[in-house]
C-alpha positions as CSV (number, residue, x, y, z in Angstrom):
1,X,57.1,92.3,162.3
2,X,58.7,89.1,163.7
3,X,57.4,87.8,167.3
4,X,60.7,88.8,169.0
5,X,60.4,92.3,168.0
6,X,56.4,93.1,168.6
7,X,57.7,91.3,171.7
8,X,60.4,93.6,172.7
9,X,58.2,96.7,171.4
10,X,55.3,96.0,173.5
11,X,58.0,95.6,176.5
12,X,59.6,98.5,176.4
13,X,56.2,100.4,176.3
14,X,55.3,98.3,179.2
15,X,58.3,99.7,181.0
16,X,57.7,103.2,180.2
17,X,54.2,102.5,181.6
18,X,55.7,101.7,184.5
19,X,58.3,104.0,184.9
20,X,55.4,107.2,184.8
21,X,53.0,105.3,186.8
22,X,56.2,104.7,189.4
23,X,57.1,108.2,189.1
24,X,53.5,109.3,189.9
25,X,53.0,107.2,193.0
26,X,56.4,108.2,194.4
27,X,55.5,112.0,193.7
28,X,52.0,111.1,195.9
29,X,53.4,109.1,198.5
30,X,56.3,111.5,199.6
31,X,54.0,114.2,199.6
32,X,51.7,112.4,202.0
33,X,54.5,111.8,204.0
34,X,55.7,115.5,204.5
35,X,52.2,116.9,205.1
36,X,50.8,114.0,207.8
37,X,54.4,111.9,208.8
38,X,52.7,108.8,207.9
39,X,55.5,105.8,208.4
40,X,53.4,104.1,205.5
41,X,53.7,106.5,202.7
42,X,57.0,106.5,203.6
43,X,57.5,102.7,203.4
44,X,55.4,103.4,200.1
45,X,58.0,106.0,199.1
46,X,60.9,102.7,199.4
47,X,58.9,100.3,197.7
48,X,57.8,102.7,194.5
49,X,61.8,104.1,194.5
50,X,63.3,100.5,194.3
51,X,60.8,99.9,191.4
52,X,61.3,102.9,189.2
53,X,65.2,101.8,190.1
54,X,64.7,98.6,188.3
55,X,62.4,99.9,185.4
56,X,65.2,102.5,184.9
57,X,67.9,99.9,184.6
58,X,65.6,98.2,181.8
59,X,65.0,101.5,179.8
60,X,69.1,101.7,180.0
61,X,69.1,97.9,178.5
62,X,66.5,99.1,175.4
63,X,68.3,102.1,174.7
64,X,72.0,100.3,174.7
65,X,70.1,97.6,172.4
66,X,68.6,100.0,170.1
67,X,72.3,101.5,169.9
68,X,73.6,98.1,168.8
69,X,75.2,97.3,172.1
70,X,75.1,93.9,173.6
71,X,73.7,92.7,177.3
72,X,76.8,91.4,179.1
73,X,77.4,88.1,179.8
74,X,78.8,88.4,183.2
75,X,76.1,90.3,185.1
76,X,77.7,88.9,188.2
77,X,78.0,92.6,189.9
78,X,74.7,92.9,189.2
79,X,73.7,90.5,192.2
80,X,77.0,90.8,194.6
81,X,76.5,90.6,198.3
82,X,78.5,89.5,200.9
83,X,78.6,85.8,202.1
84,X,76.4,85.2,204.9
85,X,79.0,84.1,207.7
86,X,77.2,81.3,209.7
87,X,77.6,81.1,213.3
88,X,77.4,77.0,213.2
């Protein structure tokens, strides 16, 4: 097996890792939250959400490559925001 794909194997496992142990600690966090209100857990709850968001994304990127289908070039929506208007 060629670098790139042992590479890309050992990735995507990485991810899935990632995406279970995410799940996991979201699972914990919001139930720490409901029984004792702690503003923590539910900062905890943000942080481990916005994280199994991303991994997810990335799992949607393997499986479109192992279907044959390409990244795309122009991932500009990927990153739009608004312009910051300056009061200067």
């Amino acid at each position: 097996m060629s670098y790139e794909k042992e590479f890309m194997k050992e990735f995507e496992a990485w991810i899935k890792t990632q995406v279970m142990i995410n799940e996991m600690a979201l699972t914990e966090s919001k139930k720490v939250y409901e029984e004792d209100q702690d503003e923590r857990a539910k900062e905890a709850m943000i942080r481990y959400e916005s994280r199994l968001d991303a991994y997810q994304f990335l799992q949607g990127k393997f499986a479109n490559y192992h279907e044959g289908k390409g990244f795309p070039r122009s991932a500009r929506w990927l990153v739009w925001r608004e312009p910051i208007k300056s009061s200067l």
